[in-house]
C-alpha positions as CSV (number, residue, x, y, z in Angstrom):
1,X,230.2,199.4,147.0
2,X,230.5,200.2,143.4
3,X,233.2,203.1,142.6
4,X,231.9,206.0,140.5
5,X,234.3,207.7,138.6
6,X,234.1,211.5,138.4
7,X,236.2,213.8,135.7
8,X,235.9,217.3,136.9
9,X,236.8,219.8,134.1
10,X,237.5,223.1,135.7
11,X,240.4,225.7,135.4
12,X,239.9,227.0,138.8
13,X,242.7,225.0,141.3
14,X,241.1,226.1,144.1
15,X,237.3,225.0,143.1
16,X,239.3,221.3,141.7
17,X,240.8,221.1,145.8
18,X,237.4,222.0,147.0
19,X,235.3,219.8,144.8
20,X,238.0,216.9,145.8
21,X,237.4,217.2,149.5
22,X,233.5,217.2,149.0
23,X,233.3,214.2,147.4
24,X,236.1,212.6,149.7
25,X,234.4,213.3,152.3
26,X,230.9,212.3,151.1
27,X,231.0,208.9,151.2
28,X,234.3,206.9,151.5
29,X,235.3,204.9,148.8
30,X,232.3,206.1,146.8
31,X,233.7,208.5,144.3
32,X,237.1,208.7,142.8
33,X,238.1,211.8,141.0
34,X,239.9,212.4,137.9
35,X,241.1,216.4,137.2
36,X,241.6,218.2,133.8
37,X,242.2,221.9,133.8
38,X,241.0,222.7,130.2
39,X,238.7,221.6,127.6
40,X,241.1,219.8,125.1
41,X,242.9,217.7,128.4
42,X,239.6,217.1,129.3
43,X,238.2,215.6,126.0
44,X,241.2,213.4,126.3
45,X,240.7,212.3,129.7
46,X,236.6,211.5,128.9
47,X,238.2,209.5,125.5
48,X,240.8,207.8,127.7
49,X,238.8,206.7,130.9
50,X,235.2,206.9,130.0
51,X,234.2,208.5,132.9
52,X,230.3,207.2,134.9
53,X,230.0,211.6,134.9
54,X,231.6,214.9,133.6
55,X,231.9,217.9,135.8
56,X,232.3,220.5,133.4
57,X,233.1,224.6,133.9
58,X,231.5,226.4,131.0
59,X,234.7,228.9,131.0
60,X,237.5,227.3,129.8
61,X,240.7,228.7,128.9
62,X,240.7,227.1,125.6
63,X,236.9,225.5,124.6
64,X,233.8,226.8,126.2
65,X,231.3,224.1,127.7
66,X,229.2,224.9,124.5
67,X,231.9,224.0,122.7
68,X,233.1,220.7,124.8
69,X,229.8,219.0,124.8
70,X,229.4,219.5,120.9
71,X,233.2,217.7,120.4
72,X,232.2,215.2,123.0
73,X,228.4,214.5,120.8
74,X,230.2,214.0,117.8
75,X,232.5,211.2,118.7
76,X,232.3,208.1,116.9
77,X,232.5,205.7,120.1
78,X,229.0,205.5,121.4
79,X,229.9,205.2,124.8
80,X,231.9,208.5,124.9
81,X,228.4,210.1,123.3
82,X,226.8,209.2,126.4
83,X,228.7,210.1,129.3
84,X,226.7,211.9,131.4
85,X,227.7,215.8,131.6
86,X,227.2,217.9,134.5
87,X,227.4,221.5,133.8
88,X,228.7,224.2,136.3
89,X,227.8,227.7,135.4
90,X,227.9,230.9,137.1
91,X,225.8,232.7,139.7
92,X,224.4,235.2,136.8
93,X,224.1,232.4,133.9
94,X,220.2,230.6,133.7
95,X,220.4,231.3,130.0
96,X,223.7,229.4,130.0
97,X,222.8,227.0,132.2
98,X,219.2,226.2,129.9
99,X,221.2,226.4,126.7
100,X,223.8,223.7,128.1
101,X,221.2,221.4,128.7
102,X,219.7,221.7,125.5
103,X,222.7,221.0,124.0
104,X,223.2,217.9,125.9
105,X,224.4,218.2,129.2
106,X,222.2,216.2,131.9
107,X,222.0,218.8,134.9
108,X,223.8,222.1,136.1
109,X,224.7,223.4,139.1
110,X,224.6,227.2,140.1
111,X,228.3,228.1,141.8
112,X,227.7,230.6,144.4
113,X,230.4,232.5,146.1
114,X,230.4,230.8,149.1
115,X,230.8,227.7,147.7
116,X,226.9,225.9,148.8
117,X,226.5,224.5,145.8
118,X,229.6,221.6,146.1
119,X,227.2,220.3,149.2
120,X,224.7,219.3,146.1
121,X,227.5,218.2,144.0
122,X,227.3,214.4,145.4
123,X,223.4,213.8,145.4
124,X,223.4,215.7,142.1
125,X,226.0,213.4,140.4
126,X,223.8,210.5,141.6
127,X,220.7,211.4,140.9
128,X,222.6,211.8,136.8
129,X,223.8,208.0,137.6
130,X,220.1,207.2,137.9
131,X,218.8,208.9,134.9
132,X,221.8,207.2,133.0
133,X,221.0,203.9,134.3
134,X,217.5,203.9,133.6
135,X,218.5,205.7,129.7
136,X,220.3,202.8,129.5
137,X,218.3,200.3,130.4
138,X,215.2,201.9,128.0
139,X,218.0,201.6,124.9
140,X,219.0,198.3,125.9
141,X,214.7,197.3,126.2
142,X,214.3,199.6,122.7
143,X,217.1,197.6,121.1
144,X,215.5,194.1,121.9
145,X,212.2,195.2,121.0
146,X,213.8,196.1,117.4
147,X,215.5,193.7,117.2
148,X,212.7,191.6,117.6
149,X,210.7,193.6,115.6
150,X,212.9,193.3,112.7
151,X,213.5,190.2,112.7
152,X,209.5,189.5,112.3
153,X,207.9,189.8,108.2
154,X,206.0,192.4,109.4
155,X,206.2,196.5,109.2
156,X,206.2,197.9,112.7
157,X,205.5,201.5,112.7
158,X,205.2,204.0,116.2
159,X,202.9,207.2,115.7
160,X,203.4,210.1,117.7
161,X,200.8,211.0,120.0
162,X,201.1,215.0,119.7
163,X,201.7,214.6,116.2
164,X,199.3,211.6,115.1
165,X,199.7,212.9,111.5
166,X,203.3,211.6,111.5
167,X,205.3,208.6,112.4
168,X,208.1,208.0,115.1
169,X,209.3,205.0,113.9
170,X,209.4,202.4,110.8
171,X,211.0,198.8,110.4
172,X,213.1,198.4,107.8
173,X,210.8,195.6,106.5
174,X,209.2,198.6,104.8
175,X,211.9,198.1,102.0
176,X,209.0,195.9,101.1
177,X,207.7,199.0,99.4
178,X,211.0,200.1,98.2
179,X,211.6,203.0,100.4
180,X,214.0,203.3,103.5
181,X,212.6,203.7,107.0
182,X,214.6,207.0,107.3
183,X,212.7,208.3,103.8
184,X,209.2,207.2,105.1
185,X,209.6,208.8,108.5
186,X,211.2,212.3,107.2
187,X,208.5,212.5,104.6
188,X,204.8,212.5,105.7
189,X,203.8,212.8,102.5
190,X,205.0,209.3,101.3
191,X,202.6,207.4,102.8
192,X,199.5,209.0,101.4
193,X,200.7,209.1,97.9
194,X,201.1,204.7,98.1
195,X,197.9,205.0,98.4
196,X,195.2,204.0,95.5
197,X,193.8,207.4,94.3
198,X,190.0,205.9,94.5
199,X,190.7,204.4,98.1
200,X,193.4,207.4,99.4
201,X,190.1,209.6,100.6
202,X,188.4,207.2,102.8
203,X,191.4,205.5,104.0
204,X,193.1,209.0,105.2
205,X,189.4,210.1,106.7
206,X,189.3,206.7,108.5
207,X,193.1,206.4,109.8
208,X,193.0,209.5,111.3
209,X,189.7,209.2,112.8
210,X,191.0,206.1,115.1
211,X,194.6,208.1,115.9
212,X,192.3,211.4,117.0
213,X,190.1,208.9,119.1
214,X,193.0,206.6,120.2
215,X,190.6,203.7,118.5
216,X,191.9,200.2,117.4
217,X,192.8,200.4,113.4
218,X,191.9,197.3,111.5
219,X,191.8,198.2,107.8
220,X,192.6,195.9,105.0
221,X,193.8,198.2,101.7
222,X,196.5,198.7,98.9
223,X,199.3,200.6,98.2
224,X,201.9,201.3,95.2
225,X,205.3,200.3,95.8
226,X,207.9,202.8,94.2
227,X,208.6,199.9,91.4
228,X,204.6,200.4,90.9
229,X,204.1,196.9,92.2
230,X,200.6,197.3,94.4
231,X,200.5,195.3,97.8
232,X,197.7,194.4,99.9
233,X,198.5,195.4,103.1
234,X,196.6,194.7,106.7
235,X,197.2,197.3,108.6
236,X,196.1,197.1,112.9
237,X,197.4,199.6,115.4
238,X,196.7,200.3,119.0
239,X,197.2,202.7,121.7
240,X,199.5,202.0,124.5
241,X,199.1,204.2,127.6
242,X,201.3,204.7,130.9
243,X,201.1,203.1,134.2
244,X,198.6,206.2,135.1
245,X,196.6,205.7,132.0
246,X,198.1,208.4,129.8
247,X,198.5,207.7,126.1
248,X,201.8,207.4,125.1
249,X,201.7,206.4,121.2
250,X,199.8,204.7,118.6
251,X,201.6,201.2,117.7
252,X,201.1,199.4,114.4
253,X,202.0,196.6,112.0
254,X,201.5,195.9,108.2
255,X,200.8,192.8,106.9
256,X,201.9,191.9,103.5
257,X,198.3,189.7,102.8
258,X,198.8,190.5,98.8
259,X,198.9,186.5,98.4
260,X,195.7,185.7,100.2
261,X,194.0,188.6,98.3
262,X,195.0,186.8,94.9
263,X,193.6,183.3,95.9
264,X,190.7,185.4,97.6
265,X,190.5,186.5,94.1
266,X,190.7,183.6,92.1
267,X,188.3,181.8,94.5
268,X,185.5,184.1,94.2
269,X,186.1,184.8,90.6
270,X,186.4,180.4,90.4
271,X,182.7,180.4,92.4
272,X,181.3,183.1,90.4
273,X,182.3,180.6,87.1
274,X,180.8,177.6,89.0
275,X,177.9,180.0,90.3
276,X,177.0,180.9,86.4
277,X,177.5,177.4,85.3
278,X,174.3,176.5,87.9
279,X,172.7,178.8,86.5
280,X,173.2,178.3,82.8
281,X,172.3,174.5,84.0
282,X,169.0,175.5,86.0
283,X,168.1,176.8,83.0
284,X,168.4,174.4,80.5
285,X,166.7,172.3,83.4
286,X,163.8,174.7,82.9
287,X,164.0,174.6,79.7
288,X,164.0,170.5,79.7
289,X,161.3,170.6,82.2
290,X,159.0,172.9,80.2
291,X,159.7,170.5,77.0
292,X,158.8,167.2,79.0
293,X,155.7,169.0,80.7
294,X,154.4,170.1,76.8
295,X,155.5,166.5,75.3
296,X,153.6,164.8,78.7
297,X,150.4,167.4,78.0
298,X,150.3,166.3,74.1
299,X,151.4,163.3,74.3
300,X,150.6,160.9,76.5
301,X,147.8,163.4,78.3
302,X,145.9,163.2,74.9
303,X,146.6,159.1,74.7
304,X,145.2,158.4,78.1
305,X,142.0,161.1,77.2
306,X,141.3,159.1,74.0
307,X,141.8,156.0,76.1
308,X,138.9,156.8,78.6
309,X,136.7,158.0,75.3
310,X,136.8,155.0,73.9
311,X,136.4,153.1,76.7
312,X,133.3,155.5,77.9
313,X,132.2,154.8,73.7
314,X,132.2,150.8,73.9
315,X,130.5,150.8,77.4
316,X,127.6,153.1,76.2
317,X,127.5,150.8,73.0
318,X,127.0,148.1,75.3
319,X,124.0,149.6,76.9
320,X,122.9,150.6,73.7
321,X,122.6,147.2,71.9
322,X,121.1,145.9,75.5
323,X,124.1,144.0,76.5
324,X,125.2,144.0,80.1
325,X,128.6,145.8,80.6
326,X,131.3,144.0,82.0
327,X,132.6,145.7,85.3
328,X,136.1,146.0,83.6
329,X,134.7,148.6,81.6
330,X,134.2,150.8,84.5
331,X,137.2,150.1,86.0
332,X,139.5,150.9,83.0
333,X,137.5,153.9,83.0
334,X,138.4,154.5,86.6
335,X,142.2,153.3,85.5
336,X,142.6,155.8,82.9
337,X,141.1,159.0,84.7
338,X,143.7,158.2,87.7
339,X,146.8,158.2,85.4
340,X,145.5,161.1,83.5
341,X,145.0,162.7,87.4
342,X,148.6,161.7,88.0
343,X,150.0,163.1,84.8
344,X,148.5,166.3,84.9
345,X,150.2,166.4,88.9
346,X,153.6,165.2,87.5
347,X,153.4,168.3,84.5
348,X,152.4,170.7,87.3
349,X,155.7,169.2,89.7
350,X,157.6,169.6,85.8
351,X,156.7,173.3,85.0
352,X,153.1,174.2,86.1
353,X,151.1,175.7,83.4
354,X,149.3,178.4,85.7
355,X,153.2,180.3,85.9
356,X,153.1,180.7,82.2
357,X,149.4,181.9,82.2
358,X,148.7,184.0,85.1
359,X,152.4,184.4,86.6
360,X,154.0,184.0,89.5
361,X,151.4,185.1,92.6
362,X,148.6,183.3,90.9
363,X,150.8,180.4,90.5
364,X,152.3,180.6,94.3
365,X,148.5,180.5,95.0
366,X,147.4,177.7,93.1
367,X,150.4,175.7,94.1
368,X,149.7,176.5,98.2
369,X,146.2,175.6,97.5
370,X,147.4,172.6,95.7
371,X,149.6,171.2,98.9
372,X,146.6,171.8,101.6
373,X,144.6,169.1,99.3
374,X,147.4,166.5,98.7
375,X,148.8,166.3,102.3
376,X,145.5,167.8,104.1
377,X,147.9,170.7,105.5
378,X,145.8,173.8,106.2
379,X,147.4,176.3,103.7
380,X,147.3,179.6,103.4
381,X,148.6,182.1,100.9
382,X,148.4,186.1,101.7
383,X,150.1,188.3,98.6
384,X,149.8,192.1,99.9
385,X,148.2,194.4,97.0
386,X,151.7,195.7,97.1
387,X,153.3,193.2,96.0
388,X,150.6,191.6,93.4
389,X,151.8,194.8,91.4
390,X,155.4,193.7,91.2
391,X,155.9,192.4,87.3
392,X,158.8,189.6,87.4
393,X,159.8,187.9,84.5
394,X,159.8,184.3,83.7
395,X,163.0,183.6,84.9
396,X,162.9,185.2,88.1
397,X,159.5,183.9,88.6
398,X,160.7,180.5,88.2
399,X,163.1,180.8,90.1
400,X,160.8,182.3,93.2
401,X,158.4,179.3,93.0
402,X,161.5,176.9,92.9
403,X,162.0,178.1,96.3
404,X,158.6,178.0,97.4
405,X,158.5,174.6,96.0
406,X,161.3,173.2,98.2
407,X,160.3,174.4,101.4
408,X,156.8,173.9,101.0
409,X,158.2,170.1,100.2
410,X,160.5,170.2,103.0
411,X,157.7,170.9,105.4
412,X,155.5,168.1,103.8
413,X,158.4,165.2,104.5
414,X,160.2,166.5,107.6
415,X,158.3,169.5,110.0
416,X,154.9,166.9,111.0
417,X,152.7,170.1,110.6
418,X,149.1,171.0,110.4
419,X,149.3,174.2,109.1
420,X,151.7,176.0,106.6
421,X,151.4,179.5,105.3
422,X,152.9,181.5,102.6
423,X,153.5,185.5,102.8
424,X,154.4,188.0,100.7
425,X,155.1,191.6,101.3
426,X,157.1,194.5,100.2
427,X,159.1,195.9,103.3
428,X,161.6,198.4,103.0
429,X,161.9,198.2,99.4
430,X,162.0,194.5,99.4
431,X,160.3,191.9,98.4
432,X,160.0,190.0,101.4
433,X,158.6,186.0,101.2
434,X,158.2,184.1,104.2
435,X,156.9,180.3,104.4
436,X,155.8,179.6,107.7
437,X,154.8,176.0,109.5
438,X,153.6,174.7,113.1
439,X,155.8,172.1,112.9
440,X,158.6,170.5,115.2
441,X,161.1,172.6,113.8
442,X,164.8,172.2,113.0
443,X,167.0,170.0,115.6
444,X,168.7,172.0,118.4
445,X,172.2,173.0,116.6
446,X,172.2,171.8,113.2
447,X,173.0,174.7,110.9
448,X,170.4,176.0,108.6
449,X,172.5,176.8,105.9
450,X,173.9,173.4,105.3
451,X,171.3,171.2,106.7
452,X,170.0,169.7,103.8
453,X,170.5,169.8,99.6
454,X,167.3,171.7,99.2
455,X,168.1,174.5,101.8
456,X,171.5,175.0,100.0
457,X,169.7,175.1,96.6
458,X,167.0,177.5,98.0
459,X,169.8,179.6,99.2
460,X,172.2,179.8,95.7
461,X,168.3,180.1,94.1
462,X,168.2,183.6,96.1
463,X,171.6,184.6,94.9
464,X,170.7,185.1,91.8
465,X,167.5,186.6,92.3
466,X,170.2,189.0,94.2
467,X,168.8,188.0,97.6
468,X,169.1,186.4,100.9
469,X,167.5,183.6,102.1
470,X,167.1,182.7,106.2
471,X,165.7,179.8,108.0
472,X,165.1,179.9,111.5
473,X,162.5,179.2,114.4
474,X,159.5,180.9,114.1
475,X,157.7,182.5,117.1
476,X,155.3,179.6,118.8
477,X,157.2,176.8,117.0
478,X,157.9,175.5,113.4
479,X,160.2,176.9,111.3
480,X,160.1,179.9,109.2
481,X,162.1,180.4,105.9
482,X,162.6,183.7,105.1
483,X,163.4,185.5,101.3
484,X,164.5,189.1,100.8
485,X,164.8,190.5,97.4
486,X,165.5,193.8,96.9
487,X,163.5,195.9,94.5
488,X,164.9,198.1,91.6
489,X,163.6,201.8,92.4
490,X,161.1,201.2,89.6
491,X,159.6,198.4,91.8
492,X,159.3,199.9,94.6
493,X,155.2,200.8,95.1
């Protein structure tokens, strides 16, 4: 059985004998006593032996118990700090015996006349061996769990639950700011004014909504060191309740993320370069397109229609003069119409002339129409009134009928439909353009956004019409590709 060792500092002889015999006789071997009769022996005694518990008299000849406790809190050895006081007081001192404790001593006992109270002196000295073991053992947990904490890169941070407004506890990793963790707990004030004056608002509104609610925080945001160096910070915190379910404190870490937010940076900002260079290139595509179509129309459209004349000129001759007309003549005829057939379909692929003329929705419905008679699809196109009011200009509009183009030429190679159909709305001020087919549909699991070239053109095509662009199943089979364009509030019917 482990010894407990008991200094009793009392001036009293007779209560010393009396106290000595109680816990003699309480249980043998269990306690062994050590005696001062006034405060300054006593102090010794507690410095000398360390003692598991203190009895202490709060009238002493020399100190008072008031007095005793504070000398025995302010010495430098921790261990002397936290021996365990037990206060005795007198029959007519509550106020004493409340005062003591808030001063530091662990319990008190009430001494009566008759001498009752030294039957509670063992259990009560026990029951202070218990709260001191398990104080102990929460330092010694508290200790590994900062030491673990700051060992991590991370700032750890503790918010008090009645005062979620204010924090318990900070690593010292939060020298990453340039402050101490004793100068960002004592001033509440520090941590709001870190914060970016355009983002301090909605970051105070948001953090203390999840601390009043006991929500998970996740929030990604600045703050300004004290050398006015601004970090990037990911900050997540949770509550952690009791065993009965009772929240006990908000717990948190801060991420220093500032070196993925600058490559986050430079990517973006390196896609939005390569993102404007498609662009720029589209449109000197366009433009090349628009060149060739003209050049094709003048050029070789006018060669292969003086071509036919002349042919048509020499056969009718023939006839004429009363000659029979070689066969040939017919067939060059028959020749040249076919290329000049195929050349006007290659300028309208180029940069069809209908755009230019009559715009976009009379364009999207020549072209639908055009489809239906070279595959023998049945095509539909439907433009709400709504929408036929919308004025886009030309490069918008070219860029629209690209994307019409492509998945009305996907469907031809790959869906195997009968029927396709092009719609446009305006829903929810947006222009909405869906193309729509019967066909088998995309294979189970292959991802629309990266299934093909021409999906991943269609989609940067709707970036910079400032879009978003969807393909999915559609509703009875096929596939469905869906645009959404929002309208400027002068476009909106």
């Amino acid at each position: 059985m482990e010894t407990t060792l008991v200094l009793i500092v009392e001036d009293d002889l007779v209560d010393r004998m009396a106290c000595r015999r109680t816990l003699a006789g309480s249980q043998a071997g269990r306690f062994r006593l050590i005696e001062a009769d006034d405060g300054a022996h006593g102090l010794q005694m507690a410095i000398d032996f360390c003692p598991d518990c203190i009895l202490l008299d709060h009238r002493l000849p020399d100190l008072s118990g008031f007095e005793f406790l504070a000398c025995l809190g302010a010495h430098e050895d921790e261990r002397i700090r936290a021996i365990p006081v037990l206060m005795l007081t007198g029959a007519d001192s509550a106020a004493v015996a409340a005062e003591a404790m808030r001063r530091g001593a662990r319990d008190y006992l009430v001494k009566d006349a008759e001498g009752r109270y030294l039957e509670l002196v063992p259990a009560a000295i026990e029951r202070v061996q218990r709260e001191q073991r398990l104080l102990l053992e929460k330092r010694r947990a508290e200790a590994k769990f900062r030491t673990l904490v700051e060992q991590t890169q991370a700032i750890s941070y503790i918010v008090s639950e009645n005062f979620p407004d204010r924090l318990d506890y900070v690593s010292p990793q939060i020298a990453m700011l340039g402050y101490t963790a004793a100068e960002w707990v004592g001033d509440p004030g520090l941590y709001p004014a870190c914060m970016l004056p355009e983002d301090r608002d909605m970051l105070l509104a948001e953090i203390s909504r999840c601390r009043q609610r006991r929500q998970p925080l996740r929030l990604e945001y600045r703050l300004r060191a004290r050398g006015g160096e601004v970090l990037w910070l990911r900050d997540q915190a949770d509550a952690v309740y009791d065993e009965t379910g009772q929240p006990l404190f908000m717990q948190g870490t801060l991420v220093d993320i500032t070196a993925n937010k600058t490559a986050e940076q430079k990517l973006a900002q390196t896609r939005d370069e390569l993102r404007h260079l498609a662009a720029h290139q589209e449109r000197i595509r366009e433009g090349e397109r628009q060149r060739i179509a003209r050049e094709i129309h003048d050029e070789l459209g006018g060669l292969l229609t003086g071509i036919k004349a002349y042919v048509s000129v020499l056969a009718e001759r023939r006839k004429q003069e009363g000659k029979p007309v070689d066969p040939l003549f017919d067939d060059t005829s028959a020749l040249a119409q076919e290329a000049i057939d195929t050349v006007r379909r290659v300028i309208a692929d180029l940069r069809p002339s209908v755009l230019d003329q009559l715009g976009i929705w009379a364009a999207l419905e020549w072209y639908t129409a055009q489809v239906g008679l070279r595959s023998k699809l049945r095509s539909s196109c439907e433009i709400a009134p709504a929408a036929s009011k919308l004025a886009m200009d030309p490069e918008r509009s070219i860029m629209l009928f690209r994307i019409v183009q492509e998945a009305m030429t996907n469907i031809q190679r790959h869906a195997s439909a009968s029927t396709v159909r092009v719609r446009v709305q305006v829903e929810n001020a947006e222009l909405a353009v869906a193309v729509e087919d019967d066909g088998c549909g995309m294979a189970t699991g292959m991802p629309a956004a990266t299934s093909s070239w021409g999906i991943l053109g269609m989609q940067e095509r709707s970036r910079r019409l400032g879009g978003e662009l969807t393909v999915g199943p559609r509703a009875g089979g096929g596939t469905i590709v869906m645009l959404r364009v929002p309208l400027e509030d002068s476009h909106v019917p």
